[in-house]
C-alpha positions as YAML, in Angstrom:
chain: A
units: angstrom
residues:
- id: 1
  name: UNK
  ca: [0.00, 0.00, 0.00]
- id: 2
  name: UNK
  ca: [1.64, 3.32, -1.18]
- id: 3
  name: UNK
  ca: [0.61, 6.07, 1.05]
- id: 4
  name: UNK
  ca: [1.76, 9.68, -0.35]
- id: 5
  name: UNK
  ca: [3.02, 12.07, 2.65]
- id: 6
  name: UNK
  ca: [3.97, 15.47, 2.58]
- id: 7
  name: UNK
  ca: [6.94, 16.74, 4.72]
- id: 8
  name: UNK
  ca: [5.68, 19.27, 7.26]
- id: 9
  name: UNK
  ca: [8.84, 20.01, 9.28]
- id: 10
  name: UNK
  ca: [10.38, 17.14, 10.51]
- id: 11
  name: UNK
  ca: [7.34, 14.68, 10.17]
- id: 12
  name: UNK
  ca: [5.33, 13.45, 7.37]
- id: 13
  name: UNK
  ca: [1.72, 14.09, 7.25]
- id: 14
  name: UNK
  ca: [-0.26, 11.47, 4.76]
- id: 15
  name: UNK
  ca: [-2.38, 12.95, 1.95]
- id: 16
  name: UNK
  ca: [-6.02, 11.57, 3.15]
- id: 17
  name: UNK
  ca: [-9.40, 13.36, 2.63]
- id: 18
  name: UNK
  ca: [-12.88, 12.15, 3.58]
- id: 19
  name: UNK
  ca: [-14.88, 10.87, 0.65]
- id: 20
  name: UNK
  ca: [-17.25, 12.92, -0.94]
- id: 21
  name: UNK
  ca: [-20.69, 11.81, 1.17]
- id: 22
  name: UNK
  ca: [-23.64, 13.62, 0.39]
- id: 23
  name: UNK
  ca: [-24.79, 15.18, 3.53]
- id: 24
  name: UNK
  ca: [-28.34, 14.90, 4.09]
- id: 25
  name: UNK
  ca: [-30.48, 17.73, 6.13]
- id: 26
  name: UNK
  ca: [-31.06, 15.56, 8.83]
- id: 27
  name: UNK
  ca: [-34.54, 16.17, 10.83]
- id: 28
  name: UNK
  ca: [-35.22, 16.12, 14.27]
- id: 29
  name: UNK
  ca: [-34.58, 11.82, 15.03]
- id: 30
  name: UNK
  ca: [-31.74, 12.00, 12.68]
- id: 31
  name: UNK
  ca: [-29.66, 14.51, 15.15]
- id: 32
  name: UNK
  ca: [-31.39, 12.40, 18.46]
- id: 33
  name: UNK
  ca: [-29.49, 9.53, 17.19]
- id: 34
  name: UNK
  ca: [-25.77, 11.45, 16.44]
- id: 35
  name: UNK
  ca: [-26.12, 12.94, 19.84]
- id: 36
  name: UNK
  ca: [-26.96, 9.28, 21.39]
- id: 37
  name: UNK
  ca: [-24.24, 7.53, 19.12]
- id: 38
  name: UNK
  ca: [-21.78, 10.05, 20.09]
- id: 39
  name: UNK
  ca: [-22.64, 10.16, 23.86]
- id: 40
  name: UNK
  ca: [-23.35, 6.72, 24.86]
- id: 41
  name: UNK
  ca: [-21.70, 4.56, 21.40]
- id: 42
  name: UNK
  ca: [-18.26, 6.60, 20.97]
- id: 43
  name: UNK
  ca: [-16.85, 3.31, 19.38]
- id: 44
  name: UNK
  ca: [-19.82, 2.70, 17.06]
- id: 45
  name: UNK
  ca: [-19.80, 6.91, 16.57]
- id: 46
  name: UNK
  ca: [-15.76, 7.25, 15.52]
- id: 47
  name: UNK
  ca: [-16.59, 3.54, 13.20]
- id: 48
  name: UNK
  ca: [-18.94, 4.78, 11.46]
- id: 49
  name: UNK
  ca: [-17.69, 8.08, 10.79]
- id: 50
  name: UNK
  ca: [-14.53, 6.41, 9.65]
- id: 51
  name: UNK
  ca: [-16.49, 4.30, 7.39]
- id: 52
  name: UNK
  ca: [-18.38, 6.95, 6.37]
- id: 53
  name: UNK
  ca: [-21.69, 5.65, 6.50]
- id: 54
  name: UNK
  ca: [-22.58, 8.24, 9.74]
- id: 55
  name: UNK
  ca: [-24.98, 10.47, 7.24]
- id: 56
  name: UNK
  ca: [-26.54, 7.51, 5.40]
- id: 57
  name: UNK
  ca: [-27.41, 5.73, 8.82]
- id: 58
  name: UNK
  ca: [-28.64, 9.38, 10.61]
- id: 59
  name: UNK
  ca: [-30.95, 10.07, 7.39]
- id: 60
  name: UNK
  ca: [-32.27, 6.43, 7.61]
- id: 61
  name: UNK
  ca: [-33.26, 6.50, 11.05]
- id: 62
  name: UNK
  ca: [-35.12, 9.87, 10.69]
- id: 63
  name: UNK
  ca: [-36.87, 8.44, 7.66]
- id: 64
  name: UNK
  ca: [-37.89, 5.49, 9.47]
- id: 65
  name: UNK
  ca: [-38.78, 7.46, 12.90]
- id: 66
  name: UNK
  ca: [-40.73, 9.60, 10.78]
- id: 67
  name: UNK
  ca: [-42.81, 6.67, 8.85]
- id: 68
  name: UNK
  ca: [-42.82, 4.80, 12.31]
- id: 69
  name: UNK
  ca: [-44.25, 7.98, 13.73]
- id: 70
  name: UNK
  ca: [-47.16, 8.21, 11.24]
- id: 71
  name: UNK
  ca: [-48.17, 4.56, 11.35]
- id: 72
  name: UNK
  ca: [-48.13, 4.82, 15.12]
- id: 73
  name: UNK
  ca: [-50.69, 7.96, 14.85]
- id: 74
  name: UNK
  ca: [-52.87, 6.56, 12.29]
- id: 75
  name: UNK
  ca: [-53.45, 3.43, 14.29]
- id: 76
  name: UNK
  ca: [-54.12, 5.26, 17.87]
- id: 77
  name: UNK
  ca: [-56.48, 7.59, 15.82]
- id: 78
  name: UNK
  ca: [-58.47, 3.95, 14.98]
- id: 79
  name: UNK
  ca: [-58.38, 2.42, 18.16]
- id: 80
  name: UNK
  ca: [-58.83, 6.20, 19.93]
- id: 81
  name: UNK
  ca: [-61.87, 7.12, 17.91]
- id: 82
  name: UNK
  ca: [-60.40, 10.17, 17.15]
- id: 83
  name: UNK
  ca: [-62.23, 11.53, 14.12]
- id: 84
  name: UNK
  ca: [-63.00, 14.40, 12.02]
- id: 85
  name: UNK
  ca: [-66.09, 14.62, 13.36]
- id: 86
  name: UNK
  ca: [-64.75, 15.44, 16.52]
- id: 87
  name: UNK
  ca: [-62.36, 18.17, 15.54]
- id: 88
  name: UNK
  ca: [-65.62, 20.05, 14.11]
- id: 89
  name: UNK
  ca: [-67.29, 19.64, 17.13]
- id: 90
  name: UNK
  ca: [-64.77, 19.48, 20.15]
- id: 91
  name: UNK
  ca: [-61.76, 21.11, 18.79]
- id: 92
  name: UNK
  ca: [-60.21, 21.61, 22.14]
- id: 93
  name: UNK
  ca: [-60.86, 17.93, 23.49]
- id: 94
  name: UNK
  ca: [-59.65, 16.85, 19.75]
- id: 95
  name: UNK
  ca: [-56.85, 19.07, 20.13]
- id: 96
  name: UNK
  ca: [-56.29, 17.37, 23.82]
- id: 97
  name: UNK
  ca: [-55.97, 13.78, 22.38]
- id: 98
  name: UNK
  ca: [-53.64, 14.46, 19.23]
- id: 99
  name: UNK
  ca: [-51.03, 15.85, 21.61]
- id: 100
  name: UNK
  ca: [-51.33, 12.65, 23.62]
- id: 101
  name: UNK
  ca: [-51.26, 10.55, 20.92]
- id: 102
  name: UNK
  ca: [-48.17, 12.48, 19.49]
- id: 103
  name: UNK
  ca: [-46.56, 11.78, 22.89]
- id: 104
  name: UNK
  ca: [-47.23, 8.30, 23.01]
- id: 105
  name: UNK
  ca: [-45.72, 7.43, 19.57]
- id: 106
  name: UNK
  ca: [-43.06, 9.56, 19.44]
- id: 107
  name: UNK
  ca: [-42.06, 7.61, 23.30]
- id: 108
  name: UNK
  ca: [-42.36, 4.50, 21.64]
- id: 109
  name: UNK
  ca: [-40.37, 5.53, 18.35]
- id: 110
  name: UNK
  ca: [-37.86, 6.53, 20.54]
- id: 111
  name: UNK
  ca: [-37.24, 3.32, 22.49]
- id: 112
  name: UNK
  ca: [-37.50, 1.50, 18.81]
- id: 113
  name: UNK
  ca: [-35.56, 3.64, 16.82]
- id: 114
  name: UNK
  ca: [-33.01, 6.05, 18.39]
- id: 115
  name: UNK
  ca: [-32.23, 4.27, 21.49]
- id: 116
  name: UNK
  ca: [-32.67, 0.49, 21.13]
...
């Protein structure tokens, strides 16, 4: 393996550079997951920056938190009985439920997908 250097003083310094990975505009699980790679799985973190699949794997989680995230919804809406018919008529109690519901699946998209 030829590695080229270039003389800096007295050391050699090799001629790397990161390969060109698209960085994807990560959403809000995407940067959960860096900070709990890079917190609690430095090894796993430094590999996978190394590697350089760190940007593919954030943008994949935060795709599948999000599509986890509106299955999760849709379902509670079902077995809630959370309707249209009740935002027209209760708006505040409608209101009242969504943010539970949003609560509830985004808790258990968490445990699934950020920090298993």
């Amino acid at each position: 393996m030829d590695i080229i250097c270039t003389p800096v003083g007295d050391y050699l310094i090799p001629n790397i550079a990161a390969s060109d990975v698209p960085h994807h505009t990560l959403g809000k699980y995407g940067r959960m997951r860096r900070a709990y790679l890079k917190e609690h799985r430095p090894i796993l973190w430094e590999r996978m920056i190394l590697d350089g699949t760190l940007w593919d794997h954030l943008a994949s989680v935060d795709r599948i938190c999000e599509d986890r995230m509106d299955t999760l919804i849709e379902g509670m809406k079902r077995t809630w009985g959370i309707t249209e018919e009740l935002k027209a008529s209760d708006q505040l109690r409608w209101v009242a439920e969504m943010n539970n519901i949003h609560a509830a699946a985004e808790e258990i998209a968490l445990r699934e997908v950020i920090y298993p």
